[in-house]
Structure formats: structure tokens, C-alpha cells
NUSE-759333 format. One record per residue: x, z, y of N, C-alpha, C in turn; residue number from 0. Coordinates in Angstrom, 2 decimals. Atoms other than C-alpha are relative to their C-alpha. Layout:
% residues N
<neast = X&nup = Z&nnorth = Y&caeast = X&caup = Z&canorth = Y&ceast = X&cup = Z&cnorth = Y&k = NUM>
...
//
This chain:
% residues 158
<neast = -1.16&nup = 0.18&nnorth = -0.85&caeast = -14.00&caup = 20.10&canorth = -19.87&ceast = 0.35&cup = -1.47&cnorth = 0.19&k = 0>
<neast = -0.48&nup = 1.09&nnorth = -0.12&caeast = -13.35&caup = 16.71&canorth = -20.50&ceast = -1.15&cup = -1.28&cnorth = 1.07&k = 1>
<neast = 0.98&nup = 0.87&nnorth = -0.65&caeast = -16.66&caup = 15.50&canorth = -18.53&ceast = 0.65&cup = 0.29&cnorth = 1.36&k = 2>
<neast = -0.39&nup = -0.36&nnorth = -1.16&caeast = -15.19&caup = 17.73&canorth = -15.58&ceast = 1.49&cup = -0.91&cnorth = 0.18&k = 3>
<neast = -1.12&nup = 0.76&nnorth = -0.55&caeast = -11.78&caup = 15.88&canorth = -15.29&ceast = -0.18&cup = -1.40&cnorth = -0.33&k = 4>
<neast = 0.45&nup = 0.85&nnorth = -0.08&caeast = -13.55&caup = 12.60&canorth = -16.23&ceast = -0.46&cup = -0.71&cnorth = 1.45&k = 5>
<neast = 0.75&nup = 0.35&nnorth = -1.76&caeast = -15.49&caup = 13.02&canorth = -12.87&ceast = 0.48&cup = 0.44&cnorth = 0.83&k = 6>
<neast = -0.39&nup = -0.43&nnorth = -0.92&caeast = -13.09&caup = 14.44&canorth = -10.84&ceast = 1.07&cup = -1.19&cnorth = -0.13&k = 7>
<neast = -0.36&nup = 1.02&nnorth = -0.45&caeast = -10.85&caup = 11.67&canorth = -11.79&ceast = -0.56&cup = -1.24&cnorth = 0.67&k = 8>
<neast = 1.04&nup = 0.96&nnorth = -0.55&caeast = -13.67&caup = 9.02&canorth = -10.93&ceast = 0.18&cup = 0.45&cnorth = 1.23&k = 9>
<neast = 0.13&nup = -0.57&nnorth = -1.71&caeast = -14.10&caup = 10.92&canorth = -7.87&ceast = 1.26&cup = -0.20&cnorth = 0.98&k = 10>
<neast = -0.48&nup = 0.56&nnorth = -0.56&caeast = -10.68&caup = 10.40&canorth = -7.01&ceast = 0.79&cup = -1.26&cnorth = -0.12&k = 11>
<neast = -0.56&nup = 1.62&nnorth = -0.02&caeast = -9.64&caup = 7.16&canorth = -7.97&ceast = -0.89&cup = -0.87&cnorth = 1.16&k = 12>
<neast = 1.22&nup = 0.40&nnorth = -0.79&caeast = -13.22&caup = 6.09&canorth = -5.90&ceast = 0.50&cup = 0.45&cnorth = 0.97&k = 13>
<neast = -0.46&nup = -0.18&nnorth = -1.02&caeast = -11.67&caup = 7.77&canorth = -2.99&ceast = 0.87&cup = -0.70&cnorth = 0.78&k = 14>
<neast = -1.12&nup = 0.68&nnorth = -0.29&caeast = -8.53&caup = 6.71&canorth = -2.95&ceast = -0.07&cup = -1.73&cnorth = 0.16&k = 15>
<neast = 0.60&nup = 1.59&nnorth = -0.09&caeast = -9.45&caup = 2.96&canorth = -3.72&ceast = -0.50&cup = -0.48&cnorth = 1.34&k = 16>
<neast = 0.63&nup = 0.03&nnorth = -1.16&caeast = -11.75&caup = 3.32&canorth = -0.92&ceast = 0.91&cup = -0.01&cnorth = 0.96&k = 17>
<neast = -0.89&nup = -0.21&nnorth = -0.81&caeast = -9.10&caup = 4.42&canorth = 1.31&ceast = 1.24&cup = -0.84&cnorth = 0.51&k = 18>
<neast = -1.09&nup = 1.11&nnorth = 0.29&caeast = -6.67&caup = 2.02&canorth = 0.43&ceast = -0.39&cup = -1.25&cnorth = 0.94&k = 19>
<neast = 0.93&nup = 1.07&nnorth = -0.49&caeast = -9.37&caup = -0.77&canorth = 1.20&ceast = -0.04&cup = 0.41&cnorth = 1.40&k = 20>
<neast = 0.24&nup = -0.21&nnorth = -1.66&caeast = -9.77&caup = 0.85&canorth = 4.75&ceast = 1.05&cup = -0.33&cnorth = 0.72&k = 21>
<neast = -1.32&nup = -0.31&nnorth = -0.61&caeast = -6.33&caup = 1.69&canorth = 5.30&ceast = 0.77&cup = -2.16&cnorth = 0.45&k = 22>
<neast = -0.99&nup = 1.72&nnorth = -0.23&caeast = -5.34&caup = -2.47&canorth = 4.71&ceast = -0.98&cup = -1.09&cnorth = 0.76&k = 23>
<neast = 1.05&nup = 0.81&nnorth = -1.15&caeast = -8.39&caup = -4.00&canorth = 6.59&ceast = 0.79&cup = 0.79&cnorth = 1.29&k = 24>
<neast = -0.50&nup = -0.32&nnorth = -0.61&caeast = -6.87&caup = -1.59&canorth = 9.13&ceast = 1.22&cup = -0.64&cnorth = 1.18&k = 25>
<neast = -0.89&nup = 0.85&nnorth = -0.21&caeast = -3.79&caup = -3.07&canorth = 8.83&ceast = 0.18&cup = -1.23&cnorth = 0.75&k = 26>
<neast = 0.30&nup = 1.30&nnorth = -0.39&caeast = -5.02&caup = -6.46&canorth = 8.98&ceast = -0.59&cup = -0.24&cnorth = 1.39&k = 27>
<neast = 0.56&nup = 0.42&nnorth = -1.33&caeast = -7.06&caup = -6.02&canorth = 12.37&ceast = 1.01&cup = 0.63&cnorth = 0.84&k = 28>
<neast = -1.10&nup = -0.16&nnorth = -0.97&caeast = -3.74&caup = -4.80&canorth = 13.42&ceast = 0.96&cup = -1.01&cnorth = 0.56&k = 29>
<neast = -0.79&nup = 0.99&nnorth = 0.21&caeast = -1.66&caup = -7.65&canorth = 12.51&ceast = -0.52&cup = -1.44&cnorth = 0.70&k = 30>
<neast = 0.80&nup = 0.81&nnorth = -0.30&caeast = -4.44&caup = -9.85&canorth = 13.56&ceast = -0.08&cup = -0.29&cnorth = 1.88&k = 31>
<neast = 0.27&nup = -0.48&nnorth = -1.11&caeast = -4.13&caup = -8.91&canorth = 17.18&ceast = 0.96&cup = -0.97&cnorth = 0.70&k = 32>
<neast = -1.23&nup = 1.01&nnorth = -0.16&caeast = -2.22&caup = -11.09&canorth = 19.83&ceast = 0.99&cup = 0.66&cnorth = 0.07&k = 33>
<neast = -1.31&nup = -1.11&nnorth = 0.47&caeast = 0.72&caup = -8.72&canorth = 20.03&ceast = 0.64&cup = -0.40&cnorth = -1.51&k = 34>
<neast = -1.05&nup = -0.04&nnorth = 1.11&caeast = 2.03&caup = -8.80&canorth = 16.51&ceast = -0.46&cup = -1.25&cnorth = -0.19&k = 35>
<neast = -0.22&nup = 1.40&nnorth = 0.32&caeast = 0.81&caup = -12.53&canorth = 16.42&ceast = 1.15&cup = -0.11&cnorth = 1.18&k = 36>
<neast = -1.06&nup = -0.05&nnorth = -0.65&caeast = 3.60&caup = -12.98&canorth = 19.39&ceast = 0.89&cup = 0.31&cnorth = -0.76&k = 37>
<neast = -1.33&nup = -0.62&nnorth = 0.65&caeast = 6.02&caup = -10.94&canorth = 17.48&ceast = 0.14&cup = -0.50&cnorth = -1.27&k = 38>
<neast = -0.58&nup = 1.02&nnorth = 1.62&caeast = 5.67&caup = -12.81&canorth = 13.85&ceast = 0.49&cup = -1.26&cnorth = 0.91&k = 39>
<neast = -0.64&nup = 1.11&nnorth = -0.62&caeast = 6.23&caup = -16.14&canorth = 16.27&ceast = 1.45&cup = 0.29&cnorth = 0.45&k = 40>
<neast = -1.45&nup = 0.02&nnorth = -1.13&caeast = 9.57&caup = -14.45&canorth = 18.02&ceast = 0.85&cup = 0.08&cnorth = -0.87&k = 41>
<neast = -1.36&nup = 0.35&nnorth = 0.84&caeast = 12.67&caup = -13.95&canorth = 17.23&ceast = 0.18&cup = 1.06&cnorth = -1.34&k = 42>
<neast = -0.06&nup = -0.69&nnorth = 1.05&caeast = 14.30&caup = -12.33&canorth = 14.08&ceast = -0.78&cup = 1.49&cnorth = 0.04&k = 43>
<neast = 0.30&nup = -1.79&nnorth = -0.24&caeast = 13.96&caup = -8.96&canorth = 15.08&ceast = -1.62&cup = 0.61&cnorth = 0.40&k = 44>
<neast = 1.45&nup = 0.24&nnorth = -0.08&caeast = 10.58&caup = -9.36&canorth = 16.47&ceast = -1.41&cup = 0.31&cnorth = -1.40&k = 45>
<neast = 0.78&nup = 0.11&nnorth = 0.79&caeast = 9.16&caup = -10.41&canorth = 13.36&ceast = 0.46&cup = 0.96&cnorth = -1.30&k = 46>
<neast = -0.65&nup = -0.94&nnorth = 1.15&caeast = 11.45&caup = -7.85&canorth = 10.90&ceast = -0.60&cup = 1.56&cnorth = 0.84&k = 47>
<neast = 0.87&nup = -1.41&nnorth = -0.33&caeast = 9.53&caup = -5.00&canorth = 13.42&ceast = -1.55&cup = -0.22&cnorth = -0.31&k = 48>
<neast = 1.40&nup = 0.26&nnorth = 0.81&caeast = 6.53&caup = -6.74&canorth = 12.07&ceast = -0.21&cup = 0.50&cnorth = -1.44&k = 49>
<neast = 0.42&nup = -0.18&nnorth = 1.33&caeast = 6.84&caup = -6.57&canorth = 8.46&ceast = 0.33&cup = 1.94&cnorth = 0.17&k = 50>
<neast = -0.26&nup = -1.65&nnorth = -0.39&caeast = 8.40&caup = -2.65&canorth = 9.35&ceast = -1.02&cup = 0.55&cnorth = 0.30&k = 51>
<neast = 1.18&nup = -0.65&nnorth = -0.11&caeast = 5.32&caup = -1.62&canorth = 10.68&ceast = -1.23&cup = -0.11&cnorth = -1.30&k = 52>
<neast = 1.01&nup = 0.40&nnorth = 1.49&caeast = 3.37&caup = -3.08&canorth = 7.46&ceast = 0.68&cup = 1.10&cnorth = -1.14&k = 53>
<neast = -0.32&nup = -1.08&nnorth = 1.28&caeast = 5.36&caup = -1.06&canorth = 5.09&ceast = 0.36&cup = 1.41&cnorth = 0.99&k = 54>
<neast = 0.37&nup = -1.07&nnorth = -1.04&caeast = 5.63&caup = 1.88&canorth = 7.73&ceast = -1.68&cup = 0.76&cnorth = -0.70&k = 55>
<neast = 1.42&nup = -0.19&nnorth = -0.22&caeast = 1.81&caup = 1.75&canorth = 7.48&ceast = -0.58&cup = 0.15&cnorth = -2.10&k = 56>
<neast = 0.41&nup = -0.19&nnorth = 1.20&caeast = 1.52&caup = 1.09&canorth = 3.61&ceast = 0.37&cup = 1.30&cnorth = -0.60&k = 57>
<neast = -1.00&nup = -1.32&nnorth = 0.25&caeast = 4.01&caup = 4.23&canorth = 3.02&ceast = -0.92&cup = 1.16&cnorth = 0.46&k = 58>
<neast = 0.96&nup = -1.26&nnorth = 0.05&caeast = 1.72&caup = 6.34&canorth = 4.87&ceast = -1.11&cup = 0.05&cnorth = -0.52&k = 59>
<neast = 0.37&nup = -0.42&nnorth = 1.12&caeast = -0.79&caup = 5.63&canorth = 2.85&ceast = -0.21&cup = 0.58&cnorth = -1.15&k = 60>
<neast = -0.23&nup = -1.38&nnorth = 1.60&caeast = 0.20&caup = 6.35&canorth = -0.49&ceast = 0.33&cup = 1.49&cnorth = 0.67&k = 61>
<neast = -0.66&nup = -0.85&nnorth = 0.02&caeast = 1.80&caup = 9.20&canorth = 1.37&ceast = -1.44&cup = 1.05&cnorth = 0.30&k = 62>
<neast = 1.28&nup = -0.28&nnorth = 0.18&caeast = -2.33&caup = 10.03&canorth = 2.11&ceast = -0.98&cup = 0.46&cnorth = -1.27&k = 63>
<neast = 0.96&nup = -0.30&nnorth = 0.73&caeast = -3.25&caup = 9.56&canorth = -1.07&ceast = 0.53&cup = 0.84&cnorth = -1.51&k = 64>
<neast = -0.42&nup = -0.77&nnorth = 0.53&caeast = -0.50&caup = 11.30&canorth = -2.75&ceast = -0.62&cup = 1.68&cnorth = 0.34&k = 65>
<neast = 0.43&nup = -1.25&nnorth = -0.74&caeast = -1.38&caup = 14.51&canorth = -0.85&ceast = -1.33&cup = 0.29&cnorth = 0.01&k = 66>
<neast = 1.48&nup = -0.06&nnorth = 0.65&caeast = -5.28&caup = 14.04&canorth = -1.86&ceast = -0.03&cup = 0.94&cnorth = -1.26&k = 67>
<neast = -0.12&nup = -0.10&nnorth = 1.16&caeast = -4.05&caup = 14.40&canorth = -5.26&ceast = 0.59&cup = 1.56&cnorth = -0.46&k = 68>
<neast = -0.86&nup = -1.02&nnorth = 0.39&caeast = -1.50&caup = 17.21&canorth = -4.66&ceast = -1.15&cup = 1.80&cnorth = 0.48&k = 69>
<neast = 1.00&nup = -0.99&nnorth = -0.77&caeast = -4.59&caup = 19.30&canorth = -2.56&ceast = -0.90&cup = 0.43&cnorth = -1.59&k = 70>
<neast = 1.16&nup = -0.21&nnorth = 1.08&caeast = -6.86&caup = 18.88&canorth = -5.87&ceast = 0.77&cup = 0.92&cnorth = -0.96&k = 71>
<neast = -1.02&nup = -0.83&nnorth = 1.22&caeast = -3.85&caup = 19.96&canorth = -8.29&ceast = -0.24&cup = 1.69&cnorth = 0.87&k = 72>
<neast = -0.03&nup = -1.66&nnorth = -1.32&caeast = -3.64&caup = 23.62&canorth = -5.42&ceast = -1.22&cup = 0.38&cnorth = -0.60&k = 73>
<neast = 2.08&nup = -0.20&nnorth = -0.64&caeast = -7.74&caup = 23.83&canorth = -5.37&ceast = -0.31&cup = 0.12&cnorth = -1.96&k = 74>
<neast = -0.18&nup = 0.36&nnorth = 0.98&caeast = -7.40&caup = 23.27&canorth = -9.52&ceast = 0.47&cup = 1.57&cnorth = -0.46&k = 75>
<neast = -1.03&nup = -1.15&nnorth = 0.52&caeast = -4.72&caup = 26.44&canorth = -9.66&ceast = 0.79&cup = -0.66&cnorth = -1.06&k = 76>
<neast = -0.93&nup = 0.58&nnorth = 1.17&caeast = -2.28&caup = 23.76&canorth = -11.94&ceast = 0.95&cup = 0.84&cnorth = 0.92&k = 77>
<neast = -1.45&nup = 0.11&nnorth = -0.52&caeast = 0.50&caup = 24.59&canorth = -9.34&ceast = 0.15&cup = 1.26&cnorth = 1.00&k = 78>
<neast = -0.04&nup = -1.10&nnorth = -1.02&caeast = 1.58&caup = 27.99&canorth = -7.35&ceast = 0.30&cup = -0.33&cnorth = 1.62&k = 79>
<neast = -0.35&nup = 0.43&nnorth = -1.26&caeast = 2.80&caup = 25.92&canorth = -4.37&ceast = 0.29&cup = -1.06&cnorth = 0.13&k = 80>
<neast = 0.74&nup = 1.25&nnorth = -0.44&caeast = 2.15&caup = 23.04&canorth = -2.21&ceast = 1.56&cup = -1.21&cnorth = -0.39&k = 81>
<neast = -1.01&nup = 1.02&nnorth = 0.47&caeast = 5.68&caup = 21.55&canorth = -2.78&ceast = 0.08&cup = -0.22&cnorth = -1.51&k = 82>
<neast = -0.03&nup = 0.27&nnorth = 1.30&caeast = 5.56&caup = 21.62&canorth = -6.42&ceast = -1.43&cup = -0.95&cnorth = -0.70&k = 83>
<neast = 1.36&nup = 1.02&nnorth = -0.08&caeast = 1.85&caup = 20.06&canorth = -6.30&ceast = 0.50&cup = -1.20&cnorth = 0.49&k = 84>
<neast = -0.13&nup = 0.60&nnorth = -0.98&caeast = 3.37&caup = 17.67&canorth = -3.81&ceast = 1.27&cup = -0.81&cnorth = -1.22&k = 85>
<neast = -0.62&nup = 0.83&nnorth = 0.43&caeast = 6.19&caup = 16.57&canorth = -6.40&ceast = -0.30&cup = -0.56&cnorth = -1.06&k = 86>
<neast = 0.37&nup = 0.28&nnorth = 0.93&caeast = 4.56&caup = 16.46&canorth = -9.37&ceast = -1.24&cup = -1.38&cnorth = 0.55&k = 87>
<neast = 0.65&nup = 1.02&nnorth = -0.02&caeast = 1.80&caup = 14.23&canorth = -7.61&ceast = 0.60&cup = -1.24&cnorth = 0.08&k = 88>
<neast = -1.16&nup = 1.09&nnorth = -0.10&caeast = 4.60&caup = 12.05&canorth = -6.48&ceast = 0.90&cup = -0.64&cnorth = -1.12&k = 89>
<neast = -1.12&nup = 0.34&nnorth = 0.72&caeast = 6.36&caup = 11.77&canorth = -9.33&ceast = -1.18&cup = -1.03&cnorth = -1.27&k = 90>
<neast = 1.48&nup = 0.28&nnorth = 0.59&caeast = 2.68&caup = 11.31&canorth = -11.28&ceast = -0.56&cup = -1.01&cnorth = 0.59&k = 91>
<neast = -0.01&nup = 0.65&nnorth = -1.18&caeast = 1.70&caup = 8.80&canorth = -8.39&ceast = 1.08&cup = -1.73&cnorth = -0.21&k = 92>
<neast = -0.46&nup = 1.78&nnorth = 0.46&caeast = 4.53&caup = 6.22&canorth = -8.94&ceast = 0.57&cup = 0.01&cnorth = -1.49&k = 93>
<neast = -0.70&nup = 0.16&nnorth = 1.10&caeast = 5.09&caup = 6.69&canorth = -12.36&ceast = 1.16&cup = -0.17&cnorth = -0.57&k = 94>
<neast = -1.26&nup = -0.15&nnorth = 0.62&caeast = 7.97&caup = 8.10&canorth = -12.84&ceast = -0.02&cup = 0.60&cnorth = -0.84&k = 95>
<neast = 0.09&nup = -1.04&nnorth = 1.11&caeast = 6.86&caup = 11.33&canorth = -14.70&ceast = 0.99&cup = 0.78&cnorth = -0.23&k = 96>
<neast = -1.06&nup = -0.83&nnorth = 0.19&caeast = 10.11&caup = 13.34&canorth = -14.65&ceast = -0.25&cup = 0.71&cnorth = -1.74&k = 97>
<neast = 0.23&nup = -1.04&nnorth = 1.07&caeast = 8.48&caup = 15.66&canorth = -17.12&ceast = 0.40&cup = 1.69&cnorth = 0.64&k = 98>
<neast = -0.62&nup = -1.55&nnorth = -0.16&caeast = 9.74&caup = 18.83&canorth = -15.38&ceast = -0.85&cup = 1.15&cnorth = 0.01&k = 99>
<neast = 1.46&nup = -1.24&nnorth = -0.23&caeast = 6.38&caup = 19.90&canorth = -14.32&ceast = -1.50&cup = -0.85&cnorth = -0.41&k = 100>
<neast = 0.87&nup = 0.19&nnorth = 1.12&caeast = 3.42&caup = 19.49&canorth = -16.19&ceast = -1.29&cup = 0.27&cnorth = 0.22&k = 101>
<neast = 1.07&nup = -0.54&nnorth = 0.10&caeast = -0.29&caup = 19.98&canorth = -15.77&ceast = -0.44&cup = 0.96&cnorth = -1.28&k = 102>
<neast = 0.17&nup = -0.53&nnorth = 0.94&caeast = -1.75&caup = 22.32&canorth = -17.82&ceast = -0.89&cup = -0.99&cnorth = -0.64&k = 103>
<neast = 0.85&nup = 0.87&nnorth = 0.74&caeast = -3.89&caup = 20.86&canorth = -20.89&ceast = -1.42&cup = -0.07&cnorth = 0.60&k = 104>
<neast = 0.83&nup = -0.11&nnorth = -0.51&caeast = -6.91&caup = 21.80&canorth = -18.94&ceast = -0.57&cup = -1.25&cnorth = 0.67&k = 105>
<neast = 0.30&nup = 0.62&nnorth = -0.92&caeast = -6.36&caup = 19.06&canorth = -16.64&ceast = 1.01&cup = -1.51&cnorth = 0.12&k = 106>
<neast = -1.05&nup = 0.90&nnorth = 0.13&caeast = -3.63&caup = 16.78&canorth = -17.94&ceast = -0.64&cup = -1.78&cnorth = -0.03&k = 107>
<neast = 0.57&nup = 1.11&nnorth = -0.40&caeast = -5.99&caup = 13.88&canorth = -18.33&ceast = -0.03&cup = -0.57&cnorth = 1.65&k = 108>
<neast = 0.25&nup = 0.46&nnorth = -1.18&caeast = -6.39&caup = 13.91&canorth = -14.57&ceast = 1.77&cup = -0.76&cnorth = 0.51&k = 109>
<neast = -1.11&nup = 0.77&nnorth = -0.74&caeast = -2.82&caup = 13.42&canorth = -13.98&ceast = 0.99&cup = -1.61&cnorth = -0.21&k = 110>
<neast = -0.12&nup = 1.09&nnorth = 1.11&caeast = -2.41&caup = 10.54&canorth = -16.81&ceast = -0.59&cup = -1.24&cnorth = 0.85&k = 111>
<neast = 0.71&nup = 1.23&nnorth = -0.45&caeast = -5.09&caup = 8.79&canorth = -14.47&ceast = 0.41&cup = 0.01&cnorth = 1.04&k = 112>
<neast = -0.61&nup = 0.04&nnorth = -1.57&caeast = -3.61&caup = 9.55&canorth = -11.17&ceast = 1.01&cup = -1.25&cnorth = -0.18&k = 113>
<neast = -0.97&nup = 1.13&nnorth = 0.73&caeast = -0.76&caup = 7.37&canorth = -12.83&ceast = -0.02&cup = -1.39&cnorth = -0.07&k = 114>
<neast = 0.71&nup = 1.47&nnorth = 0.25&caeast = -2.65&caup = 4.45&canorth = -13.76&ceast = -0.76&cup = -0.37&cnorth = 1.72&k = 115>
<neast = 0.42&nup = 0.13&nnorth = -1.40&caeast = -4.52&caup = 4.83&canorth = -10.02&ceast = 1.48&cup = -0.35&cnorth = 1.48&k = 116>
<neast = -1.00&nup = -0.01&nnorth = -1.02&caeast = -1.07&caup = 5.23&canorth = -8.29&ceast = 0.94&cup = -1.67&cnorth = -0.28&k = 117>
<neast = -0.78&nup = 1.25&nnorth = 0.18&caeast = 0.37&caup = 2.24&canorth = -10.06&ceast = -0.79&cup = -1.46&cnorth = 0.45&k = 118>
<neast = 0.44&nup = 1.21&nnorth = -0.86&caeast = -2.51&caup = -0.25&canorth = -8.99&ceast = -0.15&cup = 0.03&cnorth = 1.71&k = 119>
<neast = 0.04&nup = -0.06&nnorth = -1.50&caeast = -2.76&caup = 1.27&canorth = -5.37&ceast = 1.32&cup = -0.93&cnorth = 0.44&k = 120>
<neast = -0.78&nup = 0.83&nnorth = -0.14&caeast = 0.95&caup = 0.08&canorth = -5.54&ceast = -0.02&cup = -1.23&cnorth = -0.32&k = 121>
<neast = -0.20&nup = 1.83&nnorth = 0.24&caeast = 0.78&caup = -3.01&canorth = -6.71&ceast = -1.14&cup = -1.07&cnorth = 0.81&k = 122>
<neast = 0.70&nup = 0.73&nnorth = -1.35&caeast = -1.85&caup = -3.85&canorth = -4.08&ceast = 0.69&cup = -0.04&cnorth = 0.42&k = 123>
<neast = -0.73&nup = 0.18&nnorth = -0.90&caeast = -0.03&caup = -2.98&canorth = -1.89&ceast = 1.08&cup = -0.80&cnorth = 0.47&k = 124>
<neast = -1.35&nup = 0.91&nnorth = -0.20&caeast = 3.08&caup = -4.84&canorth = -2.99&ceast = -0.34&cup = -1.65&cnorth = 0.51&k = 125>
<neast = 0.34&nup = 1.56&nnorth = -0.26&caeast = 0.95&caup = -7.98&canorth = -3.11&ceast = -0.66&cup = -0.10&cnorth = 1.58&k = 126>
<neast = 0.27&nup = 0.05&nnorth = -1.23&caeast = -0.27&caup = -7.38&canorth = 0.56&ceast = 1.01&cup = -0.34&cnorth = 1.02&k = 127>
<neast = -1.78&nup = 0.53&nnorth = -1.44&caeast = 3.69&caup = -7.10&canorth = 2.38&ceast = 0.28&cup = -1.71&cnorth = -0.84&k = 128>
<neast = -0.52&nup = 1.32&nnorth = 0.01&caeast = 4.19&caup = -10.32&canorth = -0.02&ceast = -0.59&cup = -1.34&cnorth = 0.63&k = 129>
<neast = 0.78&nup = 0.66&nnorth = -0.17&caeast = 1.27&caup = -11.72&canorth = 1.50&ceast = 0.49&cup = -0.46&cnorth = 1.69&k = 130>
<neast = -0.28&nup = 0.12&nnorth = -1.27&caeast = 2.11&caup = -10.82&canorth = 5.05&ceast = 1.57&cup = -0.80&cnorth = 0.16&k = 131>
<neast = -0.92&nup = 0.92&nnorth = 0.08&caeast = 5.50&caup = -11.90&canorth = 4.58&ceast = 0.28&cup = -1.48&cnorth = -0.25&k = 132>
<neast = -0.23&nup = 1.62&nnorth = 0.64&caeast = 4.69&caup = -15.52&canorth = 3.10&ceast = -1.19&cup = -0.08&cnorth = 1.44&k = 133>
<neast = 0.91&nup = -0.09&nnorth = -1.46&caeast = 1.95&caup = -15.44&canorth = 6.43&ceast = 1.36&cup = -0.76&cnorth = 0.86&k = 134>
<neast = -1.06&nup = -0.09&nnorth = -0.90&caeast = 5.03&caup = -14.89&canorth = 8.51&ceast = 0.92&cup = -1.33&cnorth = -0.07&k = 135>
<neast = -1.23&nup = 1.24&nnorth = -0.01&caeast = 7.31&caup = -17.97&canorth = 6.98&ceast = -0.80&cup = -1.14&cnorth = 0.53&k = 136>
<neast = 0.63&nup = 1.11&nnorth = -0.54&caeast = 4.47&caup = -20.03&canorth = 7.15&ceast = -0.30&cup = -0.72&cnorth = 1.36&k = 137>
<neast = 0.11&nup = 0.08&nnorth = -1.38&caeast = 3.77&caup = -19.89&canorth = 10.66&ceast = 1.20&cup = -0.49&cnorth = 0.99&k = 138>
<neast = -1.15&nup = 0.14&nnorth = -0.48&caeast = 7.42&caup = -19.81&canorth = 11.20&ceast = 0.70&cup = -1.51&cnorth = -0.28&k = 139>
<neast = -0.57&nup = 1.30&nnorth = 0.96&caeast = 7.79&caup = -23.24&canorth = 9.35&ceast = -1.26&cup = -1.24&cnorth = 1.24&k = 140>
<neast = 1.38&nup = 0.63&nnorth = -0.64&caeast = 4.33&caup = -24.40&canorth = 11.67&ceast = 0.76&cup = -0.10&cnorth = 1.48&k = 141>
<neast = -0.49&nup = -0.23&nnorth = -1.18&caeast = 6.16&caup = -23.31&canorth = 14.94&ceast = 1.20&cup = -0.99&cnorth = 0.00&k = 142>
<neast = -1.22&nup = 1.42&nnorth = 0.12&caeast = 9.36&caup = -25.36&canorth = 13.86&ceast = -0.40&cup = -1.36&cnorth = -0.14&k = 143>
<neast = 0.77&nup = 1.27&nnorth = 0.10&caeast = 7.28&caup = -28.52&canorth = 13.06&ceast = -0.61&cup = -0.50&cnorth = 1.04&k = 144>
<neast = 0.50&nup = 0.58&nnorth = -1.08&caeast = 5.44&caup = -28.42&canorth = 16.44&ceast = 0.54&cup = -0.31&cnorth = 1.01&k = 145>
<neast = -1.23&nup = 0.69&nnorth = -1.10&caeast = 8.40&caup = -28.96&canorth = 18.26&ceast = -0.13&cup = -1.96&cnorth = -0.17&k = 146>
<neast = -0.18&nup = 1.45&nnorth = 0.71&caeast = 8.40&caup = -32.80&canorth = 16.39&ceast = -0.96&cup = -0.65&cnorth = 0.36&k = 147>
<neast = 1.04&nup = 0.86&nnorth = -0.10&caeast = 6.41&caup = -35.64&canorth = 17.52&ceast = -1.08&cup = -0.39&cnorth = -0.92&k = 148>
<neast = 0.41&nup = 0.17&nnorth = 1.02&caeast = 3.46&caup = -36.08&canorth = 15.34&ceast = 0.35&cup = -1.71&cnorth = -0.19&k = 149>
<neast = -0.08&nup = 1.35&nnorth = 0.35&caeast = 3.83&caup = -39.32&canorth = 13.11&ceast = -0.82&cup = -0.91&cnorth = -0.03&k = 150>
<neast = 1.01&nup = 0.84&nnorth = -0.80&caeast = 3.09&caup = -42.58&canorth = 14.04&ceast = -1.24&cup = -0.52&cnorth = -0.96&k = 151>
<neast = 0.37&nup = 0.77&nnorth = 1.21&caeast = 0.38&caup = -44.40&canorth = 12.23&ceast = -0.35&cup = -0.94&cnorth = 0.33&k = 152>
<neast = -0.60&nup = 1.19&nnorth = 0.59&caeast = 1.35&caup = -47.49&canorth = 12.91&ceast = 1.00&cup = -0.37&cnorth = -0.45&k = 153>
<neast = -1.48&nup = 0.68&nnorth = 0.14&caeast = 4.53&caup = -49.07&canorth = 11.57&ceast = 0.77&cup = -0.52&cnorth = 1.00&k = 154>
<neast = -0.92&nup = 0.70&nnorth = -0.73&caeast = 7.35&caup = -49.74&canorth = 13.48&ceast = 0.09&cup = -1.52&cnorth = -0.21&k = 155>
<neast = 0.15&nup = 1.48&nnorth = -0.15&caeast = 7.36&caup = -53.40&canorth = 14.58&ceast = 1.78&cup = 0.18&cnorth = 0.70&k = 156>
<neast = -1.33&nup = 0.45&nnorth = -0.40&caeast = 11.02&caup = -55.05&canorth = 14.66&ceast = -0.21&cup = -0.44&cnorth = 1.28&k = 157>
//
């Protein structure tokens, strides 16, 4: 038993990972586009429907790869129904763990690793909006500067 939820966690951490990686290259040839380059340059609102669509887009993710997790728990028989699969992955997912609902011992390893999988998916992720967001100032700091004459290099002569 323990080889079977060994390799079914492998199997989905390797998924999910994968997915993740697609889902934020995704992202990126979204962000990359002239459109949301326009809209990080504009005004507030502009660029606050920018980062919105980035966590929009990261949200449905996890919300992808929660629901991977909650399909396997169903397909498994841990859980009689899809909402109780669906909270326990979630709760298993960002490591909260309630405790209310429980895998059986059969399979409890898998959800121990979902845990550890759900907490680095997040923390990509977190470091991706901080990424896009420090993107966004930068540019915004580049756009204010090119207003300014570049400096001279000679010295002012009295």
C-alpha cells in the first residue's frame, strides 16, 4: 500500500507541478502582450486590472489543481461526495487541515503530501504576483524618468 500512494502521490505532485509551470508561462505570454503592456503603463486602475487578472488567473489554478486532488480522493472512495472531497482537498491544499475530515489510513499519506505540494504551488505563485508587481513599479518608475532630459555629460560652464 504504501508503494501505491507513494506513486500516486508522485503522479500527482508531477502533474500538478507541470500544470502550474504551464498555467504561469501562460500567464506570462499573456502579460507579455501589447495590451496589458499598455495597461501596466496607464493609469491606476489600468494597471490594478492588471495585477487582478494575475491573481484571477493564479486562483484558478490552484482552483484546477485543488479539484485534481478532490477527483482522486472520489475515484479512491475516501469521500461519499464531491463537496466533502472538494473541502477536505482545500483545506489539505493550503494547509490549514481543519481536522474535521480525514482520509482514511489507507491513503492518509497522500493527503500529508498534497499539503507539502499545495504549499509550494503557493508559494510560487506568491513569488510570481510579487514579481509581476515589482515588473509593474519598475516600468512605472522608467515611464516617470523618460519624461526628464537625459544628463548632460559635460559640465555646466559659468
Amino acid at each position: 500500500m504504501l508503494a501505491e500512494n507513494l506513486a500516486l502521490a508522485t503522479g500527482m505532485v508531477g502533474a500538478t507541478v507541470v500544470f502550474h509551470f504551464i498555467g504561469l508561462a501562460g500567464l506570462i505570454a499573456v502579460l507579455n502582450t501589447r495590451l496589458p503592456r499598455r495597461l501596466r503603463a496607464g493609469t491606476g486602475l489600468q494597471r490594478a486590472l492588471t495585477i487582478l487578472f494575475t491573481v484571477f488567473g493564479l486562483v484558478a489554478m490552484h482552483t484546477v489543481e485543488i479539484w485534481a486532488y478532490a477527483g482522486l480522493y472520489i475515484s479512491l472512495r475516501e469521500f461519499a461526495d464531491l463537496e466533502s472531497a472538494l473541502y477536505f482537498s482545500t483545506t489539505s491544499f493550503s494547509t490549514l487541515g481543519y481536522g474535521d475530515l480525514t482520509l482514511g489510513h489507507a491513503h492518509r499519506l497522500l493527503g500529508a503530501i498534497e499539503g507539502i505540494n499545495g504549499f509550494l504551488l503557493i508559494g510560487w505563485s506568491t513569488a510570481f504576483l510579487v514579481s509581476v508587481t515589482n515588473r509593474m513599479g519598475l516600468l512605472e518608475a522608467r515611464l516617470r524618468h523618460s519624461d526628464e532630459p537625459p544628463p548632460s555629460s559635460t559640465p555646466d560652464s559659468p
